[in-house]
C-alpha positions in Angstrom: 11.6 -19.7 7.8 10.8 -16.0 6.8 10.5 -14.9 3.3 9.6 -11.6 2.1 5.9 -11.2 0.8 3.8 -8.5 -0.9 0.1 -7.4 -0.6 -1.8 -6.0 -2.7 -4.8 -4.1 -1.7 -7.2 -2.4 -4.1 -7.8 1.1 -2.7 -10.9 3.6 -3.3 -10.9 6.9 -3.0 -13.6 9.1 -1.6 -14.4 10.6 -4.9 -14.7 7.6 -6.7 -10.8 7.0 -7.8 -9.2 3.5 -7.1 -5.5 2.2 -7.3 -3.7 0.1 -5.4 -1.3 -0.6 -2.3 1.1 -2.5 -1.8 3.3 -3.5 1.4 6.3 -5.7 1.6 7.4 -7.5 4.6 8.4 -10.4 6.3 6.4 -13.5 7.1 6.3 -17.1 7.9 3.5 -17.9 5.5 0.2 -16.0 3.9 -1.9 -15.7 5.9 0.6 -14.1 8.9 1.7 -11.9 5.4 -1.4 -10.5 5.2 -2.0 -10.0 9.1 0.9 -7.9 10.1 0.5 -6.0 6.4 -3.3 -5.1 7.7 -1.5 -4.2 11.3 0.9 -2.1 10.1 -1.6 -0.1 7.6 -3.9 0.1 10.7 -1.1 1.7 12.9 -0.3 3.7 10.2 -4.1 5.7 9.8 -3.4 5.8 13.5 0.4 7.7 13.4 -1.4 9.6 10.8 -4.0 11.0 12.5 -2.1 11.5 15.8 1.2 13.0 14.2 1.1 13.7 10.3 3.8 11.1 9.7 2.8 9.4 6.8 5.1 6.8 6.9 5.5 3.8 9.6 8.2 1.4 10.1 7.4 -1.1 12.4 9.9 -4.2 14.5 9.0 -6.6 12.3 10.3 -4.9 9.0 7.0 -4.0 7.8 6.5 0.1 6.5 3.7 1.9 5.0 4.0 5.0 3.2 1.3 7.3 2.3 -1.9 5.6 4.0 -4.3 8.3 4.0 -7.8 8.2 5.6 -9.8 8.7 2.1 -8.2 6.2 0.5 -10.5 3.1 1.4 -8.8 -0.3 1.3 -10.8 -3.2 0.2 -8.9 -6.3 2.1 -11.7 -8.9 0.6 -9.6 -8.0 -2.5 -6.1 -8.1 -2.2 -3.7 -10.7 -3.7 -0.9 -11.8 -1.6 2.5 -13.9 -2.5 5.9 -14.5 -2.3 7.6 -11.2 -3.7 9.0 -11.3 -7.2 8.1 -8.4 -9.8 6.4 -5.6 -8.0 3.8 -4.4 -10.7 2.8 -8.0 -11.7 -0.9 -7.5 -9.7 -2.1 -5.2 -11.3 -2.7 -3.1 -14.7 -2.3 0.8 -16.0 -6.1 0.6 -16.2 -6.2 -0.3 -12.8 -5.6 3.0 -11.1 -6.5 6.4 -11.3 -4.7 9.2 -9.9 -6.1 12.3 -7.7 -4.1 15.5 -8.3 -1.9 16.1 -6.6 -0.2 13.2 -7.1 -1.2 13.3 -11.2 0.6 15.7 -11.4 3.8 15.3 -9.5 3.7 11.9 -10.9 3.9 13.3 -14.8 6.6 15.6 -13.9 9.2 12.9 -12.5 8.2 10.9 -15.6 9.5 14.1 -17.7 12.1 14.7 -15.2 11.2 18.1 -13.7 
């Protein structure tokens, strides 16, 4: 029986930033979780690359948004497990954040 999983995979920037990713999907157990997760960011670098789409949706219900090439997963790292609370992996002083995305981040939290 299916059941819906997450991953979380610490990710480094080129400049020395971290934070962390996280894919949701479908799978029979753990370890097929974190397979198709690593698959589908995979294909995604690839779409990526080859098109400028930053976002994949694959057949088996697993999407990545925003993979991007200098962001560095480490998948030695990552925690995997039945979904429940989404931010439960990780900490604020887990992640920093490269401008752009600092920024735009602070203005939806002040609603602009």
């Amino acid at each position: 029986m299916h059941a819906l999983f997450e991953i979380s995979v610490p990710i480094y920037h080129e400049s020395g930033f971290k934070g962390v990713h996280f894919l949701v999907g479908s799978a029979d157990n753990c370890a097929s979780a974190v397979l198709a997760a690593r698959q589908a960011y995979e294909e995604a670098l690839t779409v990526l690359a080859d098109t400028g789409c930053r976002t994949v949706s694959r057949k088996d219900g697993w999407t990545v948004h925003g993979a991007h090439p200098a962001w560095r997963p480490d998948w030695t790292a990552l925690t995997v497990g039945k979904w429940g609370d989404p931010g439960r992996s990780f900490g604020a002083d887990d992640i920093d954040l490269v401008p752009p995305f600092a920024s735009s981040l602070s203005n939806r939290a002040q609603g602009r």
